[in-house]
N, C-alpha and C positions, 0 to 999 in steps of 0.2 A: 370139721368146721368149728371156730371157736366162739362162742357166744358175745352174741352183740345185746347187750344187757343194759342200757345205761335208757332210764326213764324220766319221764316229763310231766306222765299224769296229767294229759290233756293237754299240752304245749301247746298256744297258736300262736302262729306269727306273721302278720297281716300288711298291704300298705297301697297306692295311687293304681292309676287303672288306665294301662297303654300297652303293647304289644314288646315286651323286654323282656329280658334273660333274667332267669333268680337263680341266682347261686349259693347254693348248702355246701358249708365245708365242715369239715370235723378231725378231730383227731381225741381217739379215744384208747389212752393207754391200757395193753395186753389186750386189744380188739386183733392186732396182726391180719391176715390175710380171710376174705370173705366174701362170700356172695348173699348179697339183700336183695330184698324185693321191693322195691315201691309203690306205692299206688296212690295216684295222682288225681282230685276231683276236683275242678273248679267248682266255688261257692256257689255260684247259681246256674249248674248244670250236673249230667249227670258223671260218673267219673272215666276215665279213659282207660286205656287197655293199659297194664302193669308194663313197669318196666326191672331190669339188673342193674344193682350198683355194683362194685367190685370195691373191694378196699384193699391198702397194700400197706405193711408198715404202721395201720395203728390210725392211718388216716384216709380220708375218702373227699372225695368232692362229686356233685351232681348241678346239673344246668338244667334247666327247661324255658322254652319261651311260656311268656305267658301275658293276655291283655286283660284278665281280671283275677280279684284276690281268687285264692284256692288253696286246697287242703294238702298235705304230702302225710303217709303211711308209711314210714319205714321200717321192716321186720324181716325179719330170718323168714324162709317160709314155714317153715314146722315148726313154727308156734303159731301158726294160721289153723294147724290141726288140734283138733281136740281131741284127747289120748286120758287112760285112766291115771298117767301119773302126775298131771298138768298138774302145777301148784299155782295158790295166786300169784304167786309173783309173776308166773307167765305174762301175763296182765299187763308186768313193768318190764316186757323187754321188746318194747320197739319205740318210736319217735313219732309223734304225733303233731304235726307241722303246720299252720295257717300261715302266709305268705302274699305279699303285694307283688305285683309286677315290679322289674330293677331291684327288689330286695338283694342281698347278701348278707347272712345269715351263719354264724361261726357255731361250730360246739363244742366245746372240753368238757373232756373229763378223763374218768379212769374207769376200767374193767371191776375195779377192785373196791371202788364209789361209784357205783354207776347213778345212787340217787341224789349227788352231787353234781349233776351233770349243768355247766353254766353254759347261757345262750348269750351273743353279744352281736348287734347289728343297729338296728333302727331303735329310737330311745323307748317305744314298745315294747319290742323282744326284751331288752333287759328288763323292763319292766315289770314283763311278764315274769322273768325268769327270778329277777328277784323274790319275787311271790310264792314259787313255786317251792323256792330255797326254804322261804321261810316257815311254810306249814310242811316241810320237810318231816317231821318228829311227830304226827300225827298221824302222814300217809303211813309212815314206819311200824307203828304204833297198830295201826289195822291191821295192815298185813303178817303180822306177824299173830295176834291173836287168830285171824282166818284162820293161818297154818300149823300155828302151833297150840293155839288154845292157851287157857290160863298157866303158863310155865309155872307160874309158884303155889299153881294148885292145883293141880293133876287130878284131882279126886273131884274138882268143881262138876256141878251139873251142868247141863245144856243152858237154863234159864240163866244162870251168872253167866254163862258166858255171853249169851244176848243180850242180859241187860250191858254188859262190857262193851260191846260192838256197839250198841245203842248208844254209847255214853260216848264214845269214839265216834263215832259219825253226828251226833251232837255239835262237838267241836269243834269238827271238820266244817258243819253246816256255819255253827257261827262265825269263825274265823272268815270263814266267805263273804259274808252279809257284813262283818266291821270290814274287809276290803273294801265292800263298795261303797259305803255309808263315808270313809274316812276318804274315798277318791273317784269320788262321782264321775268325774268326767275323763278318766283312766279308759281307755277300750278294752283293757283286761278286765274292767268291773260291767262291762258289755257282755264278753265272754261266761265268766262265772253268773250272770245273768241269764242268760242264753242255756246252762247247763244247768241250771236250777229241778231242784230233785222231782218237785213239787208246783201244783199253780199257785197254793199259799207263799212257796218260798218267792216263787218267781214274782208275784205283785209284790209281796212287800220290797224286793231285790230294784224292779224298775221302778217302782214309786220316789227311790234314792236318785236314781240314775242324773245327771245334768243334762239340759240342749245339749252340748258340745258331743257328749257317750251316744244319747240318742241320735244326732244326726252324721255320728262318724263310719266310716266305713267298714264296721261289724254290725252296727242296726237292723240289717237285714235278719239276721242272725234271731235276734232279741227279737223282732217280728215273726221268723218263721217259729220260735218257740211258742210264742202267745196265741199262734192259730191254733199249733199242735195242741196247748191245754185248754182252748175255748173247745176244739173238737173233741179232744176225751170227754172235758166236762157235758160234751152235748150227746154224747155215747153214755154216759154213764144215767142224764134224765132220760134218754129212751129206755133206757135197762130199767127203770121204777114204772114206765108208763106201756111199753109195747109188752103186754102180758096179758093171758086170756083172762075175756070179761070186758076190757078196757076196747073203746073205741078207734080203729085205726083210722090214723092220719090220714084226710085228704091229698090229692097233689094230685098236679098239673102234669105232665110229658107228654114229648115227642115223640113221634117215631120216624124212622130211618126216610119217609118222605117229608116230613117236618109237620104231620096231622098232628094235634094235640088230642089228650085222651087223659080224663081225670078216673079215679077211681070211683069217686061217687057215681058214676054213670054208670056204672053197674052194682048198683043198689038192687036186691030183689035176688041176687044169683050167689052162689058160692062164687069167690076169688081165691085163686094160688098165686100168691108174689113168689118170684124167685129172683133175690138177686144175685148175678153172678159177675165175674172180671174177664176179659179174655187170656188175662193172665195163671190165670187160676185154671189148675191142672185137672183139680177135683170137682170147679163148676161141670166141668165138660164130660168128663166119666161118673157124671151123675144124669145125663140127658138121657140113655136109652131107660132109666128107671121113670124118669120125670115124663117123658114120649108115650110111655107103655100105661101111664096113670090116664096124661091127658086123653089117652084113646078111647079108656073107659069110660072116663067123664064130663068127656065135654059139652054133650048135651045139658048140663045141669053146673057147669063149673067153668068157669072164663080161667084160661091161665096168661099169667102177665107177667114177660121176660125182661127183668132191668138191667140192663149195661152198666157198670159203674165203674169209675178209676179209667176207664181207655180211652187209649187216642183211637179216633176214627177208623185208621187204616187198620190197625189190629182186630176193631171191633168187626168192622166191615168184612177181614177176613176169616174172624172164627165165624161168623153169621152166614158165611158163605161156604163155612167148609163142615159145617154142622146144622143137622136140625132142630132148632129150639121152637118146638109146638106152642103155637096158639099167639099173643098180641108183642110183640117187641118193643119195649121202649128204650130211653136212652136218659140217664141222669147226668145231668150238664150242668151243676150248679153254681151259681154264681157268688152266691153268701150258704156260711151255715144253714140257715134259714129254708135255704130251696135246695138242701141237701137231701135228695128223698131217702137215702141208702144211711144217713147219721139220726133221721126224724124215727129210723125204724133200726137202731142200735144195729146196722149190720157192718162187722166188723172183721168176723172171721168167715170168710166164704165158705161155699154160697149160703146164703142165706133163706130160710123160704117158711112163706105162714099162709097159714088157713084164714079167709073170714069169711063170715057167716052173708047170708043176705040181708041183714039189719044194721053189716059194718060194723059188727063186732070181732076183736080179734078171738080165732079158737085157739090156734096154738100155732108156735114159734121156736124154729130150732136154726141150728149153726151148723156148717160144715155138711158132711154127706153124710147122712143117716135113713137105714132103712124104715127106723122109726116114723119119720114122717108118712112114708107111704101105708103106713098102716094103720097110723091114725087117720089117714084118708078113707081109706076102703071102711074101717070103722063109721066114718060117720057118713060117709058118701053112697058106701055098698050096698046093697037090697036091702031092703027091709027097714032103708032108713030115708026114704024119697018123702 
């Protein structure tokens, strides 16, 4: 199979919103004959089952209907696998696609420049592709130190060479911020908005932005980024604040008959939070430890099970196909704010903490750990009533 190597480094290509055919064509010289993989996600849903392109001759074409923008992945499959010889360049051998419904969408290039590769369609794409062209010499520039390290100084430390990559991704970051500063209302300076490393990059990035970027049809994009770093940011105040000593957070929830049940109501007793997902493999092969605690302790310790991230049906099924000992609630939030599973930094499932009967937190752990059962039996077990 001959390597399909010609990259974009985040290529989108975007455009109207009606039920039409998008067409990718390409010819990419000494590509010759191949089998790809596609993978296809509309913007505002999740992504569809994979499909095979074929290529013959160096060129390829692919169709899909499509009634809103969406994303296209196109790669070899074994650079989907991760292997001890993987270089970064792997990195740069597939096509990463943003697309409107009726788009048509060209590629050239060569096997032999793959990072030459020009895009030509909607005056977007060029646009984009123009951009891509141009900090050409910087992407270059990284990758190449990744892989080879300082060439004219083979003897350099680790720290030259970080401060180098450092000075390199500097660059990189600014050449970004002058695109969008010099073409505010570009939906490419939407994009590089949207991919911003950082929430410092990214406000200063959409502070630039014009009406026209903000209300075009990558905005969503530029929005769904601003949640994601308002939510880290609000992950990261729980991390300074949910620690023992510190007082935990009130809040309000439902349970599966729609009873409301605050924490403070059980003032006076030990509480165990556990949040968990029904997604999450290890909330669930952490229950007959969690079961086998609450049996010992529930006389003296309420335990209270939080739903978080699930659709109903899933929830309703794990809750029906396991048993989760003692109060069930359900996190449905609306804003940050009534986020009860971000107010308590839980990020990496399951989550689960101790408080006292004074609503003090004791302790707070991630993931499945025997540890917490034992700092239960420690402060819960005889001789500690």
């Amino acid at each position: 199979m001959k390597r399909f190597v010609f990259c974009l480094l985040g290529t989108l290509c975007v455009a109207a919103a009606s039920a039409r055919p998008v067409r990718i064509s390409g010819h990419i010289a000494g590509l010759g004959s191949d089998t790809l993989l596609v993978m296809h996600t509309p913007l505002g849903g999740p992504g569809l089952p994979p499909d095979m392109l074929l290529t013959a001759g160096d060129t390829f074409t692919y169709t899909i209907s499509a009634d809103e923008p969406g994303s296209l992945f196109i790669t070899q499959p074994r650079y989907l696998r991760t292997h001890a010889s993987a270089s970064p360049y792997d990195a740069l051998k597939n096509l990463y696609l943003i697309f409107r419904p009726g788009d048509r969408i060209h590629i050239e290039g060569s096997i032999d420049s793959v990072m030459r590769t020009t895009l030509t369609g909607s005056p977007f794409i060029e646009s984009l592709s123009a951009f891509m062209n141009r900090r050409l010499a910087v992407t270059l520039r990284l990758f190449e130190l990744q892989q080879h390290g300082l060439g004219d100084a083979p003897d350099a430390d680790q720290q030259t060479l970080d401060d180098s990559l450092r000075t390199i991704y500097s660059v990189y970051e600014a050449e970004e911020t002058d695109y969008v500063r010099t073409h505010p209302d570009d939906p490419v300076s939407v994009l590089i908005t949207a991919n911003s490393p950082d929430s410092t990059i990214f406000g200063t990035r959409y502070a630039l932005l014009g009406d026209s970027a903000r209300s075009s049809f990558l905005a969503p994009m530029a929005e769904s980024a601003r949640m994601r770093y308002d939510r880290n940011a609000a992950l990261q105040q729980a991390a300074r604040l949910i620690v023992p000593g510190q007082p935990a957070p009130d809040f309000a929830l439902r349970d599966s008959s729609g009873t409301m049940h605050s924490l403070s109501a059980f003032r006076g007793r030990y509480v165990v939070l556990n949040f968990w997902g029904s997604w999450c493999g290890e909330c669930i092969a952490d229950l007959p430890a969690l079961t086998a605690c609450h049996a010992k302790y529930r006389d003296r310790c309420t335990f209270i099970n939080i739903a978080c991230y699930s659709g109903a049906r899933e929830r309703k099924a794990a809750l029906a196909a396991h048993d989760f000992p003692g109060l069930n609630l359900i996190d449905t939030p609306a804003t940050l704010a009534d986020d009860a599973a971000i107010r308590y930094g839980a990020q990496h499932f399951p989550v689960k903490l101790l408080i006292d009967p004074e609503g003090t937190i004791v302790r707070r752990l991630s993931g499945p750990s025997h540890e917490f059962y034992k700092m239960l039996d420690s402060t819960l077990g005889v001789g500690h009533r």
